[in-house]
C-alpha positions as CSV (number, residue, x, y, z in Angstrom):
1,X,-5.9,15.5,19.5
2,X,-7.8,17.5,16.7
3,X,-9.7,20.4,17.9
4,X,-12.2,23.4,16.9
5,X,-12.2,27.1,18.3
6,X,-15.2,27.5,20.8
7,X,-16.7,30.1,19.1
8,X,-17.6,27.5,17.1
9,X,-19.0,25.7,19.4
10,X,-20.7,28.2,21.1
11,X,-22.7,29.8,17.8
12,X,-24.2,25.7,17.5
13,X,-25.1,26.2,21.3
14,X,-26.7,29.5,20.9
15,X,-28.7,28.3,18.1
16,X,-29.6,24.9,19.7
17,X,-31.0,27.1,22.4
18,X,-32.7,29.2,20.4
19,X,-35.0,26.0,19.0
20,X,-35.6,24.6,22.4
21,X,-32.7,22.9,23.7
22,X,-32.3,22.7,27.3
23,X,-29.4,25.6,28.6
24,X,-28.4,23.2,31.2
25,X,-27.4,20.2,29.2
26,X,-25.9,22.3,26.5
27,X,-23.4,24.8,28.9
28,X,-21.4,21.9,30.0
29,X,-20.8,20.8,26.3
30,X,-19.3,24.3,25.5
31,X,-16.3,24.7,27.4
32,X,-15.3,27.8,29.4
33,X,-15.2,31.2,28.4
34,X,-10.8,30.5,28.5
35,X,-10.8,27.7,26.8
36,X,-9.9,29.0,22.8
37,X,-10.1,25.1,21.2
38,X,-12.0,22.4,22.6
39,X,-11.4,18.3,21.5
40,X,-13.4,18.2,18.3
41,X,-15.5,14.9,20.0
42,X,-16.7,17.7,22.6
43,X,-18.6,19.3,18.9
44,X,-19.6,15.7,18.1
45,X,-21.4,15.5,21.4
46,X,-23.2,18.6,21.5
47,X,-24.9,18.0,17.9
48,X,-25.8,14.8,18.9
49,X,-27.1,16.1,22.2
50,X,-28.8,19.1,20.7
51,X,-30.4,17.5,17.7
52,X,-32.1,14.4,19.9
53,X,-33.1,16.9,22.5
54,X,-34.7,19.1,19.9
55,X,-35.8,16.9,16.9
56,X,-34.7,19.2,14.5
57,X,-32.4,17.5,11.7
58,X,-32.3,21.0,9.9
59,X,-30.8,22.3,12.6
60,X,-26.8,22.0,11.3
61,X,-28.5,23.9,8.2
62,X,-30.2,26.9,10.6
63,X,-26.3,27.1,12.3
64,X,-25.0,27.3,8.8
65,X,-27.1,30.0,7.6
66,X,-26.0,32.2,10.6
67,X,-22.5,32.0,9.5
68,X,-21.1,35.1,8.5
69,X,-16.9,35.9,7.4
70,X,-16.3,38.4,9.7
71,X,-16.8,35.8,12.6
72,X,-14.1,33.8,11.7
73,X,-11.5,36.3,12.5
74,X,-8.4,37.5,10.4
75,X,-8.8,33.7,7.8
76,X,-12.5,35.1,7.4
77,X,-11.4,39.0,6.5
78,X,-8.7,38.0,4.1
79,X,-11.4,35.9,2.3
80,X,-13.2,38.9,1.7
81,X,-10.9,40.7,0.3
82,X,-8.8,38.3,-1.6
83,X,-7.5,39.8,-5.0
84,X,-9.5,36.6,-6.7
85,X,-11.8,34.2,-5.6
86,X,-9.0,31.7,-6.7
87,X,-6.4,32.9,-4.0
88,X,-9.5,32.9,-1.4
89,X,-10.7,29.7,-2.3
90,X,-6.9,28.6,-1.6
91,X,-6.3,30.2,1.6
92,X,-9.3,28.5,2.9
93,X,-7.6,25.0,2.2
94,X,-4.2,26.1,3.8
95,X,-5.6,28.1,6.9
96,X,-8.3,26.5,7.7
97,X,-6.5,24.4,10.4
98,X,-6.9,27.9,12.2
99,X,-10.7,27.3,12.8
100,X,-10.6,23.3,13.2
101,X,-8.0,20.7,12.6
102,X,-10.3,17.8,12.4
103,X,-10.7,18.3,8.8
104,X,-9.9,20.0,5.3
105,X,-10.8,21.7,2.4
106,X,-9.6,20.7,-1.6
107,X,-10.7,21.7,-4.9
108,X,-10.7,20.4,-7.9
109,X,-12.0,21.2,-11.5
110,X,-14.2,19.4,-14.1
111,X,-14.6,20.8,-17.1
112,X,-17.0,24.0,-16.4
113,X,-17.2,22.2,-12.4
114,X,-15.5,23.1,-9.3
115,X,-15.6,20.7,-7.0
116,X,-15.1,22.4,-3.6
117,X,-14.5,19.1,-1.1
118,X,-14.4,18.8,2.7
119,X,-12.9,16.2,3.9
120,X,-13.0,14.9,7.8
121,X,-12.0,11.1,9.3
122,X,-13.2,9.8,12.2
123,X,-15.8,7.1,13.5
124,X,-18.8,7.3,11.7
125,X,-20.8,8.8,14.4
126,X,-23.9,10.8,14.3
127,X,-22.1,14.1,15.3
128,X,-19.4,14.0,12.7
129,X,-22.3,14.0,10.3
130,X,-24.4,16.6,11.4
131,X,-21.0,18.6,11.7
132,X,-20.1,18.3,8.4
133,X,-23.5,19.0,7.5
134,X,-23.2,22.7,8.8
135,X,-19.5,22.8,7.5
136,X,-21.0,22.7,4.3
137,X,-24.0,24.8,4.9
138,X,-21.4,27.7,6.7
139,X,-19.5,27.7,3.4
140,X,-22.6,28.4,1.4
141,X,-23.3,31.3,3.5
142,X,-20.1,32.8,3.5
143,X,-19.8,32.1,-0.3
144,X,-22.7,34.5,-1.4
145,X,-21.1,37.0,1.4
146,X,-17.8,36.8,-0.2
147,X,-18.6,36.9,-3.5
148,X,-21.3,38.3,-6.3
149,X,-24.1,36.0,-7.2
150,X,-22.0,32.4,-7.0
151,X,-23.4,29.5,-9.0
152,X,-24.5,26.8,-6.3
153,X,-25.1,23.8,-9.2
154,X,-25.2,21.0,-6.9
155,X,-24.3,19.7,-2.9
156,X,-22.9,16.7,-2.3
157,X,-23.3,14.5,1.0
158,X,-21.6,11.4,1.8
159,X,-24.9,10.8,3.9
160,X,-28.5,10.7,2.9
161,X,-29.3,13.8,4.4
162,X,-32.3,13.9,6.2
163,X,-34.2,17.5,5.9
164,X,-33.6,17.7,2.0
165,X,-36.2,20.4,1.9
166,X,-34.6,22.3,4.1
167,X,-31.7,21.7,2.9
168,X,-32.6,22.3,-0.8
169,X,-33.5,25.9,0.1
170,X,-30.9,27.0,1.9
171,X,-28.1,25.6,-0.8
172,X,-30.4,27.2,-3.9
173,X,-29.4,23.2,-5.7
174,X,-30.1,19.7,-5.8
175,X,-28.3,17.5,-3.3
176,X,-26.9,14.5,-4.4
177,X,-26.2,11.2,-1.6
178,X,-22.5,10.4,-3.3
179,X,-19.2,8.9,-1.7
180,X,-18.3,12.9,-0.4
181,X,-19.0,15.8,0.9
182,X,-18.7,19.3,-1.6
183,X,-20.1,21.9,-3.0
184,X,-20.6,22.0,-6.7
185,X,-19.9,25.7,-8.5
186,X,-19.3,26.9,-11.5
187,X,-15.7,27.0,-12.0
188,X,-16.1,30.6,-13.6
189,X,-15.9,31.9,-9.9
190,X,-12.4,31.0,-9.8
191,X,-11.8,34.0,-12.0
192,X,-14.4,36.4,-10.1
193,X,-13.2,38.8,-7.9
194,X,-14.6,38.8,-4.2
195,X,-17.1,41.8,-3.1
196,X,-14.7,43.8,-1.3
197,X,-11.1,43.3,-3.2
198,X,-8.5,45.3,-1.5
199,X,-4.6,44.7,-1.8
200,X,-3.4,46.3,1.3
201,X,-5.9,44.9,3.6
202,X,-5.0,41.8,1.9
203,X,-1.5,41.5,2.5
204,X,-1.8,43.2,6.3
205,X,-4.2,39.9,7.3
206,X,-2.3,37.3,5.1
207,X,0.9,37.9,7.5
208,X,-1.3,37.9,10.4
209,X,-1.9,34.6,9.4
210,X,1.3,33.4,8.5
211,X,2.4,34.6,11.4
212,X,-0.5,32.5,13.8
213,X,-0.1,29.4,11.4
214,X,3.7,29.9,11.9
215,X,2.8,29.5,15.6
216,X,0.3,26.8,15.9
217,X,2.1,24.3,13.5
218,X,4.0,21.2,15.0
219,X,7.3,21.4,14.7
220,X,7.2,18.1,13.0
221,X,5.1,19.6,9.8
222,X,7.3,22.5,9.6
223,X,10.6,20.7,9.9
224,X,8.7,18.3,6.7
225,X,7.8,22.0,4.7
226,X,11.6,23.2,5.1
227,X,12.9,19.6,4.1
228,X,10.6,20.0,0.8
229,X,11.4,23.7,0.5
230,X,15.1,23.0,0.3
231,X,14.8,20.0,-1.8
232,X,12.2,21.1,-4.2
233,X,14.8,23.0,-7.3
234,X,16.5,19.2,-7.2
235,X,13.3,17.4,-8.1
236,X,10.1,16.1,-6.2
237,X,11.0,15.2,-3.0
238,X,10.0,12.0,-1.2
239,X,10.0,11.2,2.2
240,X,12.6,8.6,1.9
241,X,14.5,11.2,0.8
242,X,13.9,13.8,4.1
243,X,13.8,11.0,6.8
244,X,17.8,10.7,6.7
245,X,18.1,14.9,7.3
246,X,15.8,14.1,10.1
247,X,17.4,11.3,11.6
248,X,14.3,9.2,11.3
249,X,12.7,6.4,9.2
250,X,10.0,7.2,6.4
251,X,7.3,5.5,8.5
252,X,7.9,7.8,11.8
253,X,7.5,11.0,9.9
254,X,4.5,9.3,8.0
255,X,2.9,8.3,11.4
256,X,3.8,11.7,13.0
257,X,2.2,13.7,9.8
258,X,-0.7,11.4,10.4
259,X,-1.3,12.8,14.1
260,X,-0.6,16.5,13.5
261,X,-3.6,16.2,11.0
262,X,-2.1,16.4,7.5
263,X,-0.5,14.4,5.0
264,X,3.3,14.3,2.8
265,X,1.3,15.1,-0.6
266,X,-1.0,17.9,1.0
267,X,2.1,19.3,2.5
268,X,4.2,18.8,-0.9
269,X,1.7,20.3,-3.2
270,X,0.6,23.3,-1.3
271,X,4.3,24.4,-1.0
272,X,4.8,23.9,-4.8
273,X,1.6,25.6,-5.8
274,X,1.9,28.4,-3.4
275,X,6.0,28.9,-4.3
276,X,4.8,28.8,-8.6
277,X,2.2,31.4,-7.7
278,X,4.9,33.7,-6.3
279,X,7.5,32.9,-9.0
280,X,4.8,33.7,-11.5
281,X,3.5,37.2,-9.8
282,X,7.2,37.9,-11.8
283,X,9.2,37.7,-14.6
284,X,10.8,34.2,-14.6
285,X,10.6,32.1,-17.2
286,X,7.9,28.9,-16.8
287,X,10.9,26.3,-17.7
288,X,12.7,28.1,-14.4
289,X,10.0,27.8,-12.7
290,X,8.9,24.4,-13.2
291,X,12.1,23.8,-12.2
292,X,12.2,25.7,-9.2
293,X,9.3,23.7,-7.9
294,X,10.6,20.0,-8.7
295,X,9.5,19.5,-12.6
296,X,12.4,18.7,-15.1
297,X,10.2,20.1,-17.7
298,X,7.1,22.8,-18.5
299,X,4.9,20.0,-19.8
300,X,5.1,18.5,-16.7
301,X,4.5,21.1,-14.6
302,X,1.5,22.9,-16.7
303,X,-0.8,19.7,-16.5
304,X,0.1,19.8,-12.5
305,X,-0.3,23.2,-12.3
306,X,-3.9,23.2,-13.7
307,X,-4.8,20.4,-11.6
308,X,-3.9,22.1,-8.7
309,X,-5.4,25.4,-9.5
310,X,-7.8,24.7,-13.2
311,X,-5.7,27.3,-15.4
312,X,-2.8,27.3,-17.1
313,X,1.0,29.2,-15.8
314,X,0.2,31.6,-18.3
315,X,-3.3,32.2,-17.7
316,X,-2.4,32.6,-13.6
317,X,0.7,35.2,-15.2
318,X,-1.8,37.1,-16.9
319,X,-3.9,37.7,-14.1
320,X,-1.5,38.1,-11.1
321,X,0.6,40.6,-13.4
């Protein structure tokens, strides 16, 4: 069963209220104050309740624009003061399981684009819509918090979305009705640094949560990342390969991957980028690392490498040392 923190929740509630939706049909919707997580379908609900009770289609855009970092708890923090905009924009895909894990973040570049992508399944409800609607606007928000004057250059909705005016204003860019939903930036923010930079803040709340992701995980996705971890210096690992040390078939651990909310690749290549990152923060040679993380040559790894993260190993050296 996916899930979102209630505070998440609640803020759409409190909002929803605030332009006229009835206190007594949204409560119910919200969970009690000891509940942490709710069932994501319980968020679903409550934007479709709120939004038909108020007929206000800007409204995921008016919950978005109350977002603010410091709300989303240790994840939002280390955002803020990330070394790089880069490493934020990457701890948001990793951790953000820690807010919701009905959905996730990628990025990608093209040429002077970074394509920031959020990415949720489920039926094709009204909810999930108007959801992902205020995912994106919460991003924006939290974006010009985080860092200095951002480039917005275009949104991108896999619906026609419905309020455009409103929408327009809030996202500062033109909205496009294409096969996703992301934010368009320039990718020049990747090598930006966020407002409030600060090493040792930095590493205190990335082991906090290290420590809560360590926690949450199913053990099935961390027996996977130790599998790849182990296997990683003797090449890419499949899982054909780490079914046998599991005692299982590749199709079980597919399955089970599939119901803890993630995928084999998303697992593979977060370990690989986040283990080269580290390697290159020292004085290894590229070769040994590209070996270290599964390549049998540099060339390989450097075109992987800027896929993952739109620079070079030796532009990422240069900055990180």
């Amino acid at each position: 069963m996916t899930t979102v923190l209630r505070t998440i929740v609640a803020a759409v509630a409190d909002v929803a209220i605030a332009h006229g939706a009835s206190r007594e049909l949204v409560m119910p919707l919200i969970g009690a104050p000891a509940d942490e997580r709710l069932p994501i379908t319980q968020l679903y609900d409550l934007w479709e309740t709120v939004v038909r009770t108020t007929r206000c289609a800007g409204l995921p855009i008016r919950v978005g624009a109350r977002a603010g970092f410091d709300r989303y708890g240790a994840l939002g923090i280390a955002l803020y003061v990330s070394g790089d905009n880069q490493t934020a924009l990457r701890r948001l895909c990793r951790y953000h399981d820690l807010l919701t894990d009905s959905g996730r973040w990628d990025t990608r570049v093209e040429g002077d684009h970074l394509i920031v992508r959020w990415q949720r399944d489920g039926e094709p409800r009204l909810g999930l819509r108007l959801a992902n609607e205020q995912v994106l606007a919460s991003f924006a928000t939290v974006l010009r918090q985080v860092t200095v004057d951002p480039e917005i250059r275009e949104v991108r909705f896999a619906h026609a979305a419905p309020e455009l005016d409103e929408h327009r204003a809030h996202f500062g860019a033109p909205i496009r009705h294409t096969d996703e939903n992301a934010v368009v930036i320039h990718a020049r923010l990747l090598h930006d640094k966020p407002r409030a930079a600060d090493p040792a803040t930095e590493a205190f709340l990335v082991a906090q949560i290290e420590a809560a992701t360590s926690h949450a995980q199913a053990p099935i996705v961390a027996a996977i990342s130790r599998a790849i971890i182990e296997l990683l210096p003797d090449g890419v690992p499949t899982l054909d390969h780490i079914a046998p040390r599991l005692a299982t078939s590749e199709r079980t651990l597919r399955r089970r991957l599939v119901e803890a909310g993630t995928t084999f690749d998303h697992l593979l290549v977060g370990i690989q980028r986040e283990r080269a990152l580290v390697l290159l923060a020292g004085s290894y040679p590229i070769g040994e690392i590209a070996l270290a993380v599964g390549f049998a040559d540099p060339a390989g790894f450097s075109r992987a490498f800027r896929r993952w993260t739109g620079e070079t190993p030796s532009e990422a050296r240069k900055r990180l040392t």
